[in-house]
ROSE-840784 format. One record per residue (C-alpha): residue number from 1; residue in one letter; x, y, z. Coordinates in steps of 0.1 Angstrom, whole numbers. Layout:
N
> nr;rest;x;y;z
> NUM;A;X;Y;Z
...
END
This chain:
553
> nr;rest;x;y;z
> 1;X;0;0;0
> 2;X;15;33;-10
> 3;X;25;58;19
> 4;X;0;86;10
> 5;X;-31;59;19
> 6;X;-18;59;57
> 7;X;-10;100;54
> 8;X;-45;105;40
> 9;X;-62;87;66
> 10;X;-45;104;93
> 11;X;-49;139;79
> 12;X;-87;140;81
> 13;X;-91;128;122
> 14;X;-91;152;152
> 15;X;-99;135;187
> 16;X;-123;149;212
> 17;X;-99;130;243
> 18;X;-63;112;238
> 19;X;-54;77;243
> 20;X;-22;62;229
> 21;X;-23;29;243
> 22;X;-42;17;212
> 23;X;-34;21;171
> 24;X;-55;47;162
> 25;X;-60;29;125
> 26;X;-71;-7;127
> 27;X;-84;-33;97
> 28;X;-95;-66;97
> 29;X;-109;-93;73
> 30;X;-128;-123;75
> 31;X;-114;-164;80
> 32;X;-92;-163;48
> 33;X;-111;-197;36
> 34;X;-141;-172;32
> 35;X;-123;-140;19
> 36;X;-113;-170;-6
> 37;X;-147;-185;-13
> 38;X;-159;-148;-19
> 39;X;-131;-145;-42
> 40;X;-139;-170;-59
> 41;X;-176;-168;-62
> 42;X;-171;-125;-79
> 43;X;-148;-146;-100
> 44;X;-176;-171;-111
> 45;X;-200;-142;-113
> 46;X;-176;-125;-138
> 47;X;-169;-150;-157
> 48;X;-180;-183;-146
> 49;X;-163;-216;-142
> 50;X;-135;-203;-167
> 51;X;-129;-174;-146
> 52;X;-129;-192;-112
> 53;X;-105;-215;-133
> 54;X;-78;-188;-144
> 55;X;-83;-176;-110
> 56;X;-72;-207;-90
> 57;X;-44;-213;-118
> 58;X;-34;-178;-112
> 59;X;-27;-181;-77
> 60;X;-5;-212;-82
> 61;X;17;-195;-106
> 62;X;20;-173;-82
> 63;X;28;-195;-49
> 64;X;34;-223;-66
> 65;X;14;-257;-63
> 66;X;11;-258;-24
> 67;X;-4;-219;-30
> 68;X;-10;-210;5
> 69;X;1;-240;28
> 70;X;14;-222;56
> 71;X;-8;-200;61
> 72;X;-37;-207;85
> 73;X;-70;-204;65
> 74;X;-97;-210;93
> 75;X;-85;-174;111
> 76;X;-86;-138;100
> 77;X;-63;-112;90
> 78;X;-58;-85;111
> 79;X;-35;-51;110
> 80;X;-32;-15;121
> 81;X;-14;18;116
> 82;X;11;35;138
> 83;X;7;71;134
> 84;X;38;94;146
> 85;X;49;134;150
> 86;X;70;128;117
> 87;X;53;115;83
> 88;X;85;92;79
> 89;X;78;73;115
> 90;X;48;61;106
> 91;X;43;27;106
> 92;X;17;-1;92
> 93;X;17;-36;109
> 94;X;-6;-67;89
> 95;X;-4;-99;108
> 96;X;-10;-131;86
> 97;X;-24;-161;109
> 98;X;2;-193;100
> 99;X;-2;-230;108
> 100;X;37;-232;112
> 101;X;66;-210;113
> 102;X;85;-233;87
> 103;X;58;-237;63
> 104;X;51;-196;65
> 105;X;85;-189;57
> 106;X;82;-208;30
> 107;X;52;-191;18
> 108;X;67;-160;15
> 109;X;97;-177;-4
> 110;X;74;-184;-30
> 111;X;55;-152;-29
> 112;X;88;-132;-31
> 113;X;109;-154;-50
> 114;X;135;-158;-21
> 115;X;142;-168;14
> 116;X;137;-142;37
> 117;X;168;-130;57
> 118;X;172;-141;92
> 119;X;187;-106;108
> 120;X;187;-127;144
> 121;X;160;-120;176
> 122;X;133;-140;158
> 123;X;130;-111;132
> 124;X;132;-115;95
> 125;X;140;-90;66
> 126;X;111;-89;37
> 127;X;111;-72;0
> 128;X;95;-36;6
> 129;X;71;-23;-15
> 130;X;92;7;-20
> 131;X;127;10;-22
> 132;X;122;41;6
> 133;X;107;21;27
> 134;X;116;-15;50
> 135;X;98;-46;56
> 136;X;101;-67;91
> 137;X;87;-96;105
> 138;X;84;-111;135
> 139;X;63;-147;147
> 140;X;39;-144;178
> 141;X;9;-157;189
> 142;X;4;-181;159
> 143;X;4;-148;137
> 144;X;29;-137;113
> 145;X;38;-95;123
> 146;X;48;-78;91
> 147;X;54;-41;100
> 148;X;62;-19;70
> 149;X;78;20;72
> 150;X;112;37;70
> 151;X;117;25;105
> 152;X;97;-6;112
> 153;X;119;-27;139
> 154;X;106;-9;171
> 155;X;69;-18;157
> 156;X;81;-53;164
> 157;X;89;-50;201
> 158;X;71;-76;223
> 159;X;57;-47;240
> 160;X;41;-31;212
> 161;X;25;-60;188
> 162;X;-14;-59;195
> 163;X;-30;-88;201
> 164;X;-51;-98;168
> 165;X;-82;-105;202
> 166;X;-77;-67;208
> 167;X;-86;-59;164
> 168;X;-111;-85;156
> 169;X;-145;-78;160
> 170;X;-164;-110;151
> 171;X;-199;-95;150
> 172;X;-186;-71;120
> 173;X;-191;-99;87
> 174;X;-176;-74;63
> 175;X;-151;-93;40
> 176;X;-125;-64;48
> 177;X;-132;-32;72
> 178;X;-108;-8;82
> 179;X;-115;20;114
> 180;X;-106;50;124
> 181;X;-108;55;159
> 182;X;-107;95;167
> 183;X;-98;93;206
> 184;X;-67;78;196
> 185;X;-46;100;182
> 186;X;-18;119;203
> 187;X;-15;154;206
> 188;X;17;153;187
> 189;X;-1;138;163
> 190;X;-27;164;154
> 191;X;-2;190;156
> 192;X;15;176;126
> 193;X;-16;172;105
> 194;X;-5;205;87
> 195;X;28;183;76
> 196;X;8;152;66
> 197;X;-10;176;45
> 198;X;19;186;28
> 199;X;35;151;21
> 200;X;-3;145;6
> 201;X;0;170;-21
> 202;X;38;156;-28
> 203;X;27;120;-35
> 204;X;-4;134;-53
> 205;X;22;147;-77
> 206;X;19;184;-69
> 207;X;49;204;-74
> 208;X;71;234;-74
> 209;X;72;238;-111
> 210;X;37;246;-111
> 211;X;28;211;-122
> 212;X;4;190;-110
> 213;X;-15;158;-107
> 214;X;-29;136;-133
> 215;X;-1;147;-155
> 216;X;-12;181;-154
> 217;X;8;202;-170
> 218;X;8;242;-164
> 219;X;-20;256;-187
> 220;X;-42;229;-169
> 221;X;-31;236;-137
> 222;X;-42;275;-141
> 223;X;-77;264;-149
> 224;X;-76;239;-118
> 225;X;-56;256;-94
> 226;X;-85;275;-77
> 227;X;-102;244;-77
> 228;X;-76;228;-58
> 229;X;-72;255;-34
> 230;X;-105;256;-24
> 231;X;-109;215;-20
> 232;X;-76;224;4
> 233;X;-95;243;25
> 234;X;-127;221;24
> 235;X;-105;197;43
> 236;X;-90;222;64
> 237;X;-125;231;80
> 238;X;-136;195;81
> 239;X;-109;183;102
> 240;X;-119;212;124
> 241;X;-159;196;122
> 242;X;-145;161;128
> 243;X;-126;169;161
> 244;X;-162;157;173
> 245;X;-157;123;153
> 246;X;-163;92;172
> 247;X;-153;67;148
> 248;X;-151;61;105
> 249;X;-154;28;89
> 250;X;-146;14;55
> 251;X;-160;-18;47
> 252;X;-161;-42;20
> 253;X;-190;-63;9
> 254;X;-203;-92;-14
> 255;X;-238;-102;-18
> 256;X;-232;-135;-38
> 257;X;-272;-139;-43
> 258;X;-273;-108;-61
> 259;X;-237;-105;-75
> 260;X;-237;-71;-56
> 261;X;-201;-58;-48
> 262;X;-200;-30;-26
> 263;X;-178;-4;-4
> 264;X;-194;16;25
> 265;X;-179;46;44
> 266;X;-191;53;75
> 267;X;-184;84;99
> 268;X;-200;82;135
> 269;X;-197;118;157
> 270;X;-201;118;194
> 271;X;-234;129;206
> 272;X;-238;167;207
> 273;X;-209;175;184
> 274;X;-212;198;158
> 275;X;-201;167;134
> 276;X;-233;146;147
> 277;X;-258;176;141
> 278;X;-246;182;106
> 279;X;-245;141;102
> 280;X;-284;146;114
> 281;X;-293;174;95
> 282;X;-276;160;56
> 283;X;-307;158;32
> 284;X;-311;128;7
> 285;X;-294;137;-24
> 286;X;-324;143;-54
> 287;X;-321;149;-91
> 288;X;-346;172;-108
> 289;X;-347;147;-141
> 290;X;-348;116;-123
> 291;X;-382;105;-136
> 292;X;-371;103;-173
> 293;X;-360;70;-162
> 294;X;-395;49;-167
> 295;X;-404;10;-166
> 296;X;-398;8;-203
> 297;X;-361;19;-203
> 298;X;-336;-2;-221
> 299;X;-305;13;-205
> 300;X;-301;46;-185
> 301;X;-282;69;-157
> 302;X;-292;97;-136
> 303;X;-263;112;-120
> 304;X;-259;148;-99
> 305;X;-222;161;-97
> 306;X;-208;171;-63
> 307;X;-213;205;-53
> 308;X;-232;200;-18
> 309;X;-207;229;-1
> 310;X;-194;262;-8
> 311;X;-158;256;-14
> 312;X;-169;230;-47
> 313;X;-190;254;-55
> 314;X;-169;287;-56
> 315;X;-134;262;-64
> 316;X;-153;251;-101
> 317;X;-165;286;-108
> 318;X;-132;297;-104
> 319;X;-121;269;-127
> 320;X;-145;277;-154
> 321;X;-138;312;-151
> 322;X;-102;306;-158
> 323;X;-112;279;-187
> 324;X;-131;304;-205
> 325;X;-103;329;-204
> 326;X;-82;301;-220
> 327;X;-104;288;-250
> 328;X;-98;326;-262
> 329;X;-117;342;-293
> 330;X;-138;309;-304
> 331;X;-139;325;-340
> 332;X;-180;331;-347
> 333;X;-188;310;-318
> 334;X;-179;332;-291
> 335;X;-208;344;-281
> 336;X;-222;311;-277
> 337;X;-189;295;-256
> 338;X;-192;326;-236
> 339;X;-231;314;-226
> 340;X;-228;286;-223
> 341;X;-195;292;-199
> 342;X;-217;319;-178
> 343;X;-249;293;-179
> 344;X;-224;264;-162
> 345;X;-217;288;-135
> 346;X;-249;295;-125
> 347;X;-258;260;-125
> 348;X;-225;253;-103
> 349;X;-242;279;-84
> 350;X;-272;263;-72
> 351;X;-262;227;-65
> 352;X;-280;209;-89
> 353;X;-260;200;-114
> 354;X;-283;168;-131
> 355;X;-273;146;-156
> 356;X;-295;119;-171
> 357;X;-302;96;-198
> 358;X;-322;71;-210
> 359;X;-330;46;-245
> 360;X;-368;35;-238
> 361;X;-381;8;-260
> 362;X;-389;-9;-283
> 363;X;-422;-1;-289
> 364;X;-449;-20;-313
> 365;X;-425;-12;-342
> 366;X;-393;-22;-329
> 367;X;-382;12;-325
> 368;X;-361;29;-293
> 369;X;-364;65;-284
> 370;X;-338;80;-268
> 371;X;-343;110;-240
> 372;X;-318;134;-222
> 373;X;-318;160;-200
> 374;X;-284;184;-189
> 375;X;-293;212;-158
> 376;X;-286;250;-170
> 377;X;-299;274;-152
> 378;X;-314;301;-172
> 379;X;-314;284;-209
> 380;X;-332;316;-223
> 381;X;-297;339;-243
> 382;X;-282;298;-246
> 383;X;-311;288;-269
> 384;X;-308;324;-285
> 385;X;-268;320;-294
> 386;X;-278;286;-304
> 387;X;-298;299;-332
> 388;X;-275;324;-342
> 389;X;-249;304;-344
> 390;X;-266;281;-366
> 391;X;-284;303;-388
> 392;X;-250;322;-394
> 393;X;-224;294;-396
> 394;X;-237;257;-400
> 395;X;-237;246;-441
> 396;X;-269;254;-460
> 397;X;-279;216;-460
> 398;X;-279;216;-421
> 399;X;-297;248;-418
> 400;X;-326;233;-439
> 401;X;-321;204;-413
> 402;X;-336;229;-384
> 403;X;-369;239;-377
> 404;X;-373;262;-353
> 405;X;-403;267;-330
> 406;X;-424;236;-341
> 407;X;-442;233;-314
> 408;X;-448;244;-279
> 409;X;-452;240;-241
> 410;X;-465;264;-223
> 411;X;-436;293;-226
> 412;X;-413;264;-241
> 413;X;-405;263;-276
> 414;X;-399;228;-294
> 415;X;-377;230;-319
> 416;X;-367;194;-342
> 417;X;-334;180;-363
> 418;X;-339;154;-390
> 419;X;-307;138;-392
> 420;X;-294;120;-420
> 421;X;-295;83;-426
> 422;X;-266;62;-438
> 423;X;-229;67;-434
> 424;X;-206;52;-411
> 425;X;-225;56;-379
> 426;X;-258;58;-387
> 427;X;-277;70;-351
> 428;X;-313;69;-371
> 429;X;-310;31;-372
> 430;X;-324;23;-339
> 431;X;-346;53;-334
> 432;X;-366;44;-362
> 433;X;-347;47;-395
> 434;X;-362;74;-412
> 435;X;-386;84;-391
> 436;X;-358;95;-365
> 437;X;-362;131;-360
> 438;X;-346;151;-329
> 439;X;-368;173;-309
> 440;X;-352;201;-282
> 441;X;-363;224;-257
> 442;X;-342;249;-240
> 443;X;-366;251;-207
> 444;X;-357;274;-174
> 445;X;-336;250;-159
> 446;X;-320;224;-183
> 447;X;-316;215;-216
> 448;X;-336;184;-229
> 449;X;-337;166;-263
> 450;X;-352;131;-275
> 451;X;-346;113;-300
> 452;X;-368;89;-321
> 453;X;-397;80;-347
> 454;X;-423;106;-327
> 455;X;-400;129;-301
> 456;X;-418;157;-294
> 457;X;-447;142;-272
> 458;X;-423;121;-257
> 459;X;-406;156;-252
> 460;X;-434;174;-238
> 461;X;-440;145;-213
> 462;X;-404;152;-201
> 463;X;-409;186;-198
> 464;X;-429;178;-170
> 465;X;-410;157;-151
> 466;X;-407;167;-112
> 467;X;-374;161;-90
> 468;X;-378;135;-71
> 469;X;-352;119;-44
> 470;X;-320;100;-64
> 471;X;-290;82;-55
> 472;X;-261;106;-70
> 473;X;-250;78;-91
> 474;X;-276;50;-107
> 475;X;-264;32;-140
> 476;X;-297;11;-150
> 477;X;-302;-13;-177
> 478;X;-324;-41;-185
> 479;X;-303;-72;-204
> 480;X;-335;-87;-226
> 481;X;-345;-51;-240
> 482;X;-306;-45;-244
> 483;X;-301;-74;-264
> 484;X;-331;-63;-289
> 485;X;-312;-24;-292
> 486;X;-280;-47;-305
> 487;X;-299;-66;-328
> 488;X;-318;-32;-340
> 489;X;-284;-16;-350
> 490;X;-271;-52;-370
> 491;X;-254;-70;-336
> 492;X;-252;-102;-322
> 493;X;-278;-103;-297
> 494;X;-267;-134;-285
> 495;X;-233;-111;-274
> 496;X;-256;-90;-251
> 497;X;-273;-126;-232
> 498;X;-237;-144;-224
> 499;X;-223;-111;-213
> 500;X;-252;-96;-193
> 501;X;-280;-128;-191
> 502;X;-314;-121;-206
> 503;X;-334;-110;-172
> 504;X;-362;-86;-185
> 505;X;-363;-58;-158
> 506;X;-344;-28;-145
> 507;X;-313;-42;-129
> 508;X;-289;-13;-110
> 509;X;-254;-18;-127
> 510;X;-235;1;-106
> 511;X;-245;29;-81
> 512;X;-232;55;-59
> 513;X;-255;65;-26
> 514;X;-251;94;3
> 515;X;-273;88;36
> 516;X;-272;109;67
> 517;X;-291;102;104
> 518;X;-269;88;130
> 519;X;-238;82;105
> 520;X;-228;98;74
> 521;X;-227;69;46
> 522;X;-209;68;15
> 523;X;-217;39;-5
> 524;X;-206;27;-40
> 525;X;-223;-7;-54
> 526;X;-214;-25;-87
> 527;X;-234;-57;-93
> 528;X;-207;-83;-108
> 529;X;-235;-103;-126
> 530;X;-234;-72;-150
> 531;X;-199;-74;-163
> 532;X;-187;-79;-201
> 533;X;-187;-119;-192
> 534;X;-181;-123;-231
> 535;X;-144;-110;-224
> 536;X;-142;-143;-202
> 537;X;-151;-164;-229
> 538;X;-127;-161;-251
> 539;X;-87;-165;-249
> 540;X;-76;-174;-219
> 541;X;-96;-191;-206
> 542;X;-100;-232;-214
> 543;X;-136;-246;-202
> 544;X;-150;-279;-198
> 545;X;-124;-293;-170
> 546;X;-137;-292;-132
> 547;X;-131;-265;-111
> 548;X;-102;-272;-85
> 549;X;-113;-258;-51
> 550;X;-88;-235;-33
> 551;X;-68;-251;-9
> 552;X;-84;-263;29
> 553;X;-53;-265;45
END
């Protein structure tokens, strides 16, 4: 695990009362024989027996044939953090259970290609992950203590190894779950928080030269450097908010019935905190398009971006700002970029930046319509520009394309596109040939457009849709009507069945979820049944010969 993981942890905890006696970063998994069998049953999900099989043949390359004799399969994994006044002192122990010494240490000689080095006192020298770093490890209590950090030896000290009794909490059935525990951190600790800070931003890959992250280079980091700035000091106040934290939680789930794999953060604040009233208070996250996804959708999304406080908020309209300054002149379109820069901001401005989209279908015919909606706040000199810009620029033939005004709703004006059939992709194929026609509205507060055979009631129905509450994230699709869109455009239908079955309902493919109450939640869900199992299916992968089980003992 890279350094900046245990640095970012301990960067966002303040303690309401101190207690060193106990690591104030613990983790945990489950019996490794069921962290295996949950292994192996995403694996099936995936990709079936042929997946499970390249799985299991994977891990013997790996160890070897023996694969994880030595290691003791009926108990669980346990670990925890060290955090210290100086970023470099910090320290992360994982202790492996073992059924005997010998046989670990020759499970690690398979695992790191070589023996590991006997430096005398019962500890032994390990391949670090980073050359900056060292890796101990010492044998007690029928566990295996690797400690990891630029100076792990005094982690090692009979004194200081905690008990894997004092970490495991059986009543927690989470395959992995790490925790925070707020009380525990030293005063020396929080003092240096500013420091951790600092080494963040240096492993994030911001530095002097005005370079940042991601590759950035410095024309992108002048757009996102307010950005930044302002995310800095969206932390800086919520370490302030979370000296009233009790305790945070990661965990790590799979629901084999439903091929559901997910990861939950939790943050707990003591009662009467500031943290535990805004915890309380956090209203469920909504999306102002969110009924455009109906029981006859095919495949859709509803998403709403991230700006629930005022440092997001002000951080991207600062970025915009500077990215408008950057495209320059635009040529004839300026006037349009510059609208359609000044309508993002608003929108940034209140919130509610929705996204969603949805193919509905087929209907009688066979057809699929297609319906979107994008928030901008105040569409009204947008849909003028638009025009303009059109009317003044596009070719002749695409002008005659337009026509303007074609209908109405209420103070909404309708306006429809008839694209052109043929050519390399052809979009009209699946929303009804050459009936396809594109309606679009430029109403108050978004931007919608549907295509297909008959658009503009389906347009005026959306037109009409009310917010309703939303996950921030909801990917949606239902594998039999998917399978008939495939065939519509000329695929293999059959494709769409081995990769994503042929189930005919509304199946959540991945989703992202934000509860308040007595904990703040943050939790992410992909469902496994859902992935491209037609990449499992060929190369690689050999069926028709029985699955090996993972090894007992």
């Amino acid at each position: 695990m890279r350094y900046a993981l245990v640095l970012t942890a301990a960067a966002l905890l303040a303690p309401a009362t101190l207690r060193a006696a106990d690591p104030p970063i613990t983790f945990q998994t489950q019996p490794v024989n069921r962290v295996l069998d949950d292994l192996r049953a995403a694996a099936d999900l995936i990709g079936g027996e042929k997946a499970v099989k390249a799985l299991n043949a994977g891990l013997k390359e790996k160890f070897g044939e023996k694969v994880f004799h030595g290691l003791d399969l009926e108990r669980p994994i346990i670990g925890y953090v060290t955090l210290a006044s100086k970023p470099e002192d910090i320290v992360a122990v994982i202790a492996f259970p073992f059924t005997n010494e010998k046989d670990f240490l020759a499970l690690c000689e398979r695992f790191n290609n070589g023996k590991p080095k006997d430096l005398g006192n019962g500890i032994y020298e390990l391949p670090p992950l980073d050359p900056r770093h060292k890796a101990r490890m010492k044998f007690s209590e029928r566990y295996a203590y690797i400690s990891y950090g630029a100076k792990p030896e005094p982690a090692l000290d009979a004194k200081a190894l905690v008990p894997a009794n004092k970490i495991y909490d059986p009543a927690d059935q989470a395959i992995f779950t790490g925790r925070f525990h707020f009380d525990r951190l030293t005063l020396d600790v929080i003092k240096a928080i500013p420091t951790y800070a600092e080494e963040i931003k240096k492993e994030l890959g911001f530095g002097e030269d005005g370079r940042g992250p991601l590759g950035f280079g410095k024309q992108e980091m002048a757009i996102f450097k307010p950005l930044f700035e302002e995310v800095e000091k969206m932390f800086g106040r919520y370490v302030l908010l979370l000296g009233g934290g009790d305790t945070a939680a990661v965990r790590l789930n799979l629901d084999v019935p439903t091929g559901e794999l997910s990861v939950e953060a939790s943050l707990k604040g003591k009662p009467d905190t500031a943290l535990s009233k805004a915890v309380a208070g956090f209203k469920p996250t909504g999306n102002k398009f969110g009924g455009l996804l109906t029981p006859d959708t095919t495949a859709g999304f509803k998403a709403r971006l991230p700006f629930f406080n005022d440092e997001l908020k002000n951080g991207t309209v600062k970025a915009l700002e500077e990215g408008q300054k950057a495209v320059g002149p635009a040529g004839n379109a300026k006037d349009l970029v510059d609208e359609l820069f000044k309508g993002l901001i608003r929108t940034v401005k209140t919130g509610e930046a929705d996204i969603v989209g949805a193919v509905r279908g087929p209907n009688k015919d066979g057809d699929f319509t297609l319906v979107a909606a994008v928030a901008f706040e105040d569409t009204a000199k947008l849909e003028k520009e638009f025009k303009a810009f059109v009317e003044k620029d596009a070719p002749q033939d695409e002008q005659d394309r337009f026509k303007w005004s074609t209908d109405k709703l209420e103070k909404i004006n309708i306006h429809t596109y008839k694209p052109q059939a043929g050519g390399f992709l052809d979009i009209t194929k699946p929303f009804g040939d050459d009936k396809c026609v594109v309606a679009f509205a430029f109403a108050p507060t978004g931007v919608f457009v549907v295509v297909g055979p008959n658009p503009v009631p389906v347009l005026k129905e959306a037109l009409a849709v009310k917010p309703a509450e939303s996950p921030m994230l909801d990917v949606l699709v239902n594998p039999a009507r998917i399978k008939k869109l495939v065939e519509k455009t000329g695929g293999q239908g059959a494709d769409v069945e081995r990769a994503l079955g042929n189930e005919d309902k509304l199946i959540s493919a991945t989703s992202l979820t934000v509860t308040g109450g007595k904990e703040l939640k943050v939790r992410y869900a992909i469902n496994l049944r859902l992935l491209p199992r037609a990449l499992f299916s060929t190369g690689g992968f050999e069926g028709g010969d029985k699955v090996e089980p993972f090894e007992k003992k």
